[in-house]
N, C-alpha and C positions, 0 to 999 in steps of 0.2 A: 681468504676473502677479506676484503678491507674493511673496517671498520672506519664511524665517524662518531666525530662529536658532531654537536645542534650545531656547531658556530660554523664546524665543516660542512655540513646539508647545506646550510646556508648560502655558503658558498659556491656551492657545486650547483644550487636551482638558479642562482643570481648569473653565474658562469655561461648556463646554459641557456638562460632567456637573453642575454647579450649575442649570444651566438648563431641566436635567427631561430630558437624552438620556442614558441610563445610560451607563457604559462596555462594559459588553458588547455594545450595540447598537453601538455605535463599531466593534470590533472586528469583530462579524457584518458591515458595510458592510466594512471595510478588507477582509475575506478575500470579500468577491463583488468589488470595485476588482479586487482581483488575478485573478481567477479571469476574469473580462471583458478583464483585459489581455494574457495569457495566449493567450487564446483570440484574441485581435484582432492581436497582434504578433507571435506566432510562428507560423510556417509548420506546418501538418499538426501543431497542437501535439496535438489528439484520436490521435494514432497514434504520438504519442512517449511512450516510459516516462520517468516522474518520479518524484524522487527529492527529498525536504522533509527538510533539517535544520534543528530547532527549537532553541531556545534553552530557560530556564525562564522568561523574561521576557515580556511583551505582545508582541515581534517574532515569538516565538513563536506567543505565543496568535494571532496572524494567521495564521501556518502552518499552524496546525492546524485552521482554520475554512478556510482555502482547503482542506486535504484534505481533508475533510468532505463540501465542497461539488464537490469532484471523483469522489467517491467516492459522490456520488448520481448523477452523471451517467456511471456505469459505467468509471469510470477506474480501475486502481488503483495507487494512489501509495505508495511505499514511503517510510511519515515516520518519521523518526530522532528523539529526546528527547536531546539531549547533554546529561547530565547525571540526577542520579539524581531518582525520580520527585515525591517530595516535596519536588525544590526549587522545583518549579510553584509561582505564585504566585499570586496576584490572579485578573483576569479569565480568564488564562490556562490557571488549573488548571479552570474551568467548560469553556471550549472546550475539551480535552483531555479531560474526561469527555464530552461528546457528541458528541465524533468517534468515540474507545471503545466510543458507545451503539450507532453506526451499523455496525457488527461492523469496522471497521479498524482492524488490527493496529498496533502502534506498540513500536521500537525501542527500547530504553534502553540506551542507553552510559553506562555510569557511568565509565567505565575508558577508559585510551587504546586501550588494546588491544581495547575492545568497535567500535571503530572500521575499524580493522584489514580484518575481510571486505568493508566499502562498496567498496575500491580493488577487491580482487582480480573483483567482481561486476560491478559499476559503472562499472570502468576498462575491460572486456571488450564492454560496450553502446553502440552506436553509434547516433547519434540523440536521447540523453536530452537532458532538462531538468532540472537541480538548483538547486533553491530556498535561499536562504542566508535562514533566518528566526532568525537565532543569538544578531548584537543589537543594537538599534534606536539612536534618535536619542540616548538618554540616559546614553553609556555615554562613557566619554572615555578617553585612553592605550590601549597597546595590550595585544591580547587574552590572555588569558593559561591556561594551564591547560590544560584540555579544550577550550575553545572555539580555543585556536591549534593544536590538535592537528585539530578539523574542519576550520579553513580551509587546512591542509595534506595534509587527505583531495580537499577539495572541488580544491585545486589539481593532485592528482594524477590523478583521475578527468577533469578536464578536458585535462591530458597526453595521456592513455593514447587517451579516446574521443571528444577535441572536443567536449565536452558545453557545450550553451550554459546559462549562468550567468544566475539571474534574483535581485534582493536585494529582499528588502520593507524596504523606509522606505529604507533603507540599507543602501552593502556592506560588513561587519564588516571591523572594522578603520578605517576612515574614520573621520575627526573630523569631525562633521555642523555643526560651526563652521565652522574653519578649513580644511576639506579635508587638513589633516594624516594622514601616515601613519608611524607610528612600530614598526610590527613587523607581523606577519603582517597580510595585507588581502584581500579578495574583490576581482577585477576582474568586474563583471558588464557581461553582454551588455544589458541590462535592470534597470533600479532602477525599481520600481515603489514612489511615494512619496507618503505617505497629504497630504491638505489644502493644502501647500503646497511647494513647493520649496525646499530647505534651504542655507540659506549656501556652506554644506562642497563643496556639488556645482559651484559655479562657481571655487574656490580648485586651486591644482595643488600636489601631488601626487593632490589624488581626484578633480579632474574624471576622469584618466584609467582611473578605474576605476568611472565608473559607468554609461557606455555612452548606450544611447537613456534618457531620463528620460520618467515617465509619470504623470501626476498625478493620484491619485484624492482626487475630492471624498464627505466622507467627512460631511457635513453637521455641520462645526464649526462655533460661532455666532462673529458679531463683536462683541470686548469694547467700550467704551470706547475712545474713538484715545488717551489716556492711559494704559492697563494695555499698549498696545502701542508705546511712547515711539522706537522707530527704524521709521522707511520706507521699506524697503525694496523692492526688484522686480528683475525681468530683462521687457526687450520680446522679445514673441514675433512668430511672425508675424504673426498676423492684425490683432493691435493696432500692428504697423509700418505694416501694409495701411493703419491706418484713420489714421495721421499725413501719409503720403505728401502732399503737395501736389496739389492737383485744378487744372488749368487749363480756362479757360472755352474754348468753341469758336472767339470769335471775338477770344483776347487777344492782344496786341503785344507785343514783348521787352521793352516798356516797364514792363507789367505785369508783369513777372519778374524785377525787380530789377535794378539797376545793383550791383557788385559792384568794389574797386579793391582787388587784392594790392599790398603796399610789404613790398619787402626787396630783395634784392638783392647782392652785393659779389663781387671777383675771387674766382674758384673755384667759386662758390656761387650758381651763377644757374638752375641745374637747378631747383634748391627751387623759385624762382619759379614756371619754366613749371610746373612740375607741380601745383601749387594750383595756376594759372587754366585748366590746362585741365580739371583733376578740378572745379570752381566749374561749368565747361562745361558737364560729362557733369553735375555734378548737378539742372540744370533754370535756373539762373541765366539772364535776357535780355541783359545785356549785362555784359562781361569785360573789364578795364583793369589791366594792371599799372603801377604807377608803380615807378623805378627808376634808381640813380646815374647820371646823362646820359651819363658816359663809357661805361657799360655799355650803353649805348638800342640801337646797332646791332646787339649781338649779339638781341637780343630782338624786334628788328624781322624778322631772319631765320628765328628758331628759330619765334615763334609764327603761326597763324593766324588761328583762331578769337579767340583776346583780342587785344585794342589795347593800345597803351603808350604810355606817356609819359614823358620824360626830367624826372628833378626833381636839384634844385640837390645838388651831393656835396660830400663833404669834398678831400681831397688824396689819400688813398688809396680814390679812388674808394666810400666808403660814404655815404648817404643824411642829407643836411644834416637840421640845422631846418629853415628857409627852405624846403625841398624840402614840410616839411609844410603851415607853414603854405598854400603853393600848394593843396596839397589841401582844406586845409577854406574855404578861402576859395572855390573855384569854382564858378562855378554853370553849369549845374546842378550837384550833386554826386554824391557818390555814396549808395545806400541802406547797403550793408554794406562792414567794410574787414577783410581778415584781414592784419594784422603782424607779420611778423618772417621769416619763408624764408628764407632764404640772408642775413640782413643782417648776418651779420658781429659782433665782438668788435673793438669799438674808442671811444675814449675818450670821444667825444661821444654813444655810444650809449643812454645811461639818458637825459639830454636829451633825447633825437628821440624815444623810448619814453613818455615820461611824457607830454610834450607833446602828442602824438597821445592817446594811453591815456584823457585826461582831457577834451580837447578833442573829438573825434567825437562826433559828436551820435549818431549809429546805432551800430545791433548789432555786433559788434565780437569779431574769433575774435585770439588771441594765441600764438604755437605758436614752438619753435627760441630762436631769438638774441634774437626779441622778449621772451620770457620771460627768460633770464637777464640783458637788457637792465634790464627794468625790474628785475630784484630785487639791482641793485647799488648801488640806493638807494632812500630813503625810498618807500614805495610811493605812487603818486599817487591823490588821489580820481579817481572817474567819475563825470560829467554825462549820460550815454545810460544804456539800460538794462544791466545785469549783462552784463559781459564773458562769453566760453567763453574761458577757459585751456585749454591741451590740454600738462601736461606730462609726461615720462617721469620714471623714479624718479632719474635725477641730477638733471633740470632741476626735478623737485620739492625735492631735496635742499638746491639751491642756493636756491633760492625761502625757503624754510622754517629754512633753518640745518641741519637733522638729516641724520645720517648714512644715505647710503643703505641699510646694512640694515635698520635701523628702518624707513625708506618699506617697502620689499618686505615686510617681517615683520608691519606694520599697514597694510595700504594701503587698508581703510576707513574708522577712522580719520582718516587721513593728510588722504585725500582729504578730508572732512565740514570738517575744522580748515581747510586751504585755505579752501573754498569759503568756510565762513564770516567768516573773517576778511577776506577779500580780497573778500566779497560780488560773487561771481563763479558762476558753473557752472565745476568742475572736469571736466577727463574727466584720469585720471590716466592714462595708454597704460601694458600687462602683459599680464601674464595670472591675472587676466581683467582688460582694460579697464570702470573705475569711471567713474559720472557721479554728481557731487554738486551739490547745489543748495545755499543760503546759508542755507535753514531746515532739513538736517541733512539729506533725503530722498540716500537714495543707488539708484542704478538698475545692475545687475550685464550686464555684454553678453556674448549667449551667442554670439557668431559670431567667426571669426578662427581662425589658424594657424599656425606656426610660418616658413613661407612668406614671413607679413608681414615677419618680421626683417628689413628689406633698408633702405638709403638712402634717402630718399623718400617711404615709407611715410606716415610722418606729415604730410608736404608734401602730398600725397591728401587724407590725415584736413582736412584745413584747409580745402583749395579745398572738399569734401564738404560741409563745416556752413557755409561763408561761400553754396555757392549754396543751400542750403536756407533760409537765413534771409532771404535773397535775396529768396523767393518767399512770406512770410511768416510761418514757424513763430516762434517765444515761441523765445527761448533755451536751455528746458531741452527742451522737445520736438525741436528742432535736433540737439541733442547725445547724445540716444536715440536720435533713427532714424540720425543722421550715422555712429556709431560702429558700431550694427546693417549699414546700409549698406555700408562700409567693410570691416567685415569677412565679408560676405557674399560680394561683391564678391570678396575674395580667398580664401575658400572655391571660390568658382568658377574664378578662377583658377586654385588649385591642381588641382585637378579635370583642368583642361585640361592643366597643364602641368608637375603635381609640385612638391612644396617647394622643391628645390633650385634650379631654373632660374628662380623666380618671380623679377620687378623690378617697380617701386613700379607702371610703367606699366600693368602688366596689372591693375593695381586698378582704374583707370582706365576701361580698356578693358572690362573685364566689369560695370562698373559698371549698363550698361543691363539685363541680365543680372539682376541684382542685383534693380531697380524690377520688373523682369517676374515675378521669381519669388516678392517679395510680393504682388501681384499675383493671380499662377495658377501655384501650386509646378511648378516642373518633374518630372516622373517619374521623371528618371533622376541626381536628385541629390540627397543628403539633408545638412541643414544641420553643424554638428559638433558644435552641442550642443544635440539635436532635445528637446522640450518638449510633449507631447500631453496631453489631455486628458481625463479619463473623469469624467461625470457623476452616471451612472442609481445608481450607488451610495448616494448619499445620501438618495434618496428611499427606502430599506426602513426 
């Protein structure tokens, strides 16, 4: 699904009023999107009292076209105007006279104090819905005036009576960029969000305040791919459904890829198993770790499912050269190699990193030690197709030179620059986890949880795209369903077992989980940053 920033909305309404769709028809769509979401998301929403605080701007003018349209269907919505009557604007002030025409009353608080009786009414009613139509995508910093005086009405009504919270476009307050929140903010149950999905919604502090996301297609046209110059998206489900790897009836492990993890070192041999058996769980035919020989018993113990094999060490038991070239010299070899797990901080490291890095002829995932391996020297070219880097914002840090707050404060950015430079797929691990490709396309992942925090974690993330590419995906589709997968996977987890007690294993482990429920949604779980759809809008 694509994703936008404001500056792109902007572009795509300005695009589409040029193109013979007025703007008021835009806004008649956005207020039946809402009025259909409404009705489809919430419970017995026909038997709840609601309550529409408008803005004077367009977020408004949707408010007031969904009361309209409520208030022919025998509803009656109690709609507020914050703010005095002639600050109405544009399309806004037209839908605001023809909700008027249809005999519904409407509110004007010019004053704070004209605010004041929503709480002592509204705080008393149990079962509402309150509409936060105050103000949309194109408004940046925080609210101010009358408008921070509503969303400390709208916060207090939700105190009193549990009122569920519904935002058009966006919940005031939210920076529909960067998800920033710098002063009073709507936490809504529901953001109902016209044409595309907005930046701001996958960034934190506002993911957490915008609840289930609901996407109304609002019949905007598409410009030129050059008036919209970034590429943006998040994978949802059905479009993970249709990445997933298909296997024939009658195929052999052969046909599923041969797969060889290399890392390894004292302490740090966990990492290993846990990429080849998360490789396992991801559909991989066959699983090989290679590893410091002094190390090889321990891994003959621990694992099952993968093989190993002992290659040449140094003196402190870490992963020679020699050890590699053994690798790409064997034959058969292997299809995919994911490097670095547990390999350790030691002097011949950038060595054993480049040499492989450049040498592998296949697909190739780079995660941990192997990443700050390679970036303590000249970066090596590659002879296979584009690496997947998978770094966190230190191991980006180190990577790149820049100061970890700058990763975390740009981490789109951050990532795109990677990618390109290093002519790699980035998945940068956060929140939210980014995937960027070499020609600037970035892809936003709506899955995962704070759960994932744990040791290992990313040692999963690795085995996850090494068996997926295993079985054939393109690199950059790898590293969209891998990361979707992954943090699905711990969604579930968490589910079963709460954030706190989560361990990298149960990523693992629910991993199957995971495949089934792109797949055939389970009923009695919903994803953590759910994404729906609504069509019939754009056709009026």
């Amino acid at each position: 699904m694509r994703v936008v920033t404001p500056e792109q909305m902007r572009a795509l309404d300005q695009h589409t009023i040029q193109n013979g769709v007025p703007g008021p028809r835009l806004m008649e769509r956005a207020g039946w999107g809402l009025a259909l979401a409404l009705w489809r998301h919430i419970d017995r929403f026909g038997a709840r009292p609601v309550l529409i605080l408008c803005g004077p701007g367009n977020n408004g003018g949707d408010g007031f076209v969904l009361a309209r349209l409520l208030w022919k269907r025998g509803l009656r919505p109690d709609v507020v105007l914050v703010g005095a009557r002639e600050t109405v604007r544009g399309d806004a002030r037209q839908a605001l006279a023809r909700l008027m025409a249809v005999g519904c009353s409407v509110r004007i608080c010019s004053e704070a104090r004209d605010l004041e009786p929503l709480v002592r009414w509204w705080g008393a009613r149990t079962g509402a819905v309150v509409v936060d139509a105050l103000l949309g995508t194109g408004t940046q910093g925080a609210p101010r005036g009358l408008i921070a005086e509503a969303i400390k009405v709208i916060h207090e009504i939700v105190h009193r009576a549990g009122a569920l919270v519904v935002a058009v476009d966006v919940p005031t307050g939210v920076d529909t960029l960067t998800g920033a929140v710098s002063g009073e903010a709507i936490s809504a149950d529901l953001t109902v969000t016209m044409a595309n999905p907005k930046t701001g919604f996958f960034f934190y502090p506002g993911r957490n305040h915008i609840g289930r996301v609901v996407v109304v297609d609002i019949g905007v046209k598409e410009p030129r791919p050059e008036a919209l110059p970034l590429d943006l998206s998040a994978l949802t489900a059905p479009e993970a459904a249709l990445l997933v790897p298909r296997r024939r009836h009658d195929a052999h492990k052969g046909d599923l890829g041969r797969v060889i993890v290399l890392g390894g070192s004292p302490g740090l041999t966990g990492a290993v198993a846990l990429a080849a058996e998360a490789s396992v769980a991801a559909g991989a035919g066959l699983v090989t770790v290679g590893v410091p020989a002094g190390l090889h018993s321990i891994f003959e113990s621990k694992l099952t499912e993968p093989m190993s094999i002992p290659l040449a060490e140094t003196d402190g038991h870490y992963l020679a050269v020699e050890g590699m070239g053994t690798i790409l010299k064997r034959e058969p070899g292997w299809d995919v190699a994911a490097f670095g797990p547990g390999l350790g901080r030691y002097p011949e490291a950038h060595r054993v990193a480049a040499d492989f890095y450049t040498h592998f002829p296949g697909p190739l995932v780079v995660d941990a030690d192997g990443l700050n391996a390679l970036g303590e020297g000249e970066w090596p070219p590659r002879s296979g197709p584009p690496a997947i880097l998978t770094p966190h914002p230190g191991e980006m840090s180190r990577l790149l030179g820049i100061p970890i707050p700058d990763v975390i404060s740009h981490p789109m950015e951050i990532a795109q620059a990677c990618a390109r430079d290093r002519k790699a797929v980035v998945i940068l691990k956060g929140g939210p986890t980014l995937v960027a490709s070499p020609d600037g396309a970035v892809s936003f992942n709506p899955t995962g949880n704070p759960g994932m925090a744990t040791g290992g974690s990313g040692d999963v993330l690795t085995g996850i795209l090494a068996g997926l590419l295993a079985q054939g995906l393109p690199p950059w589709d790898a590293a969209r369903l891998g990361v979707y997968l992954h943090g699905l996977a711990g969604d579930i987890a968490a589910m079963e077992k709460g954030w706190h007690s989560m361990k990298a294993g149960d990523i693992t482990r629910c991993l199957s989980k995971a495949f089934s429920h792109v797949d055939q949604p389970m009923t009695d779980f919903e994803e953590s940053l759910v994404m729906d759809r609504i069509d019939e809008a754009a056709s009026l």
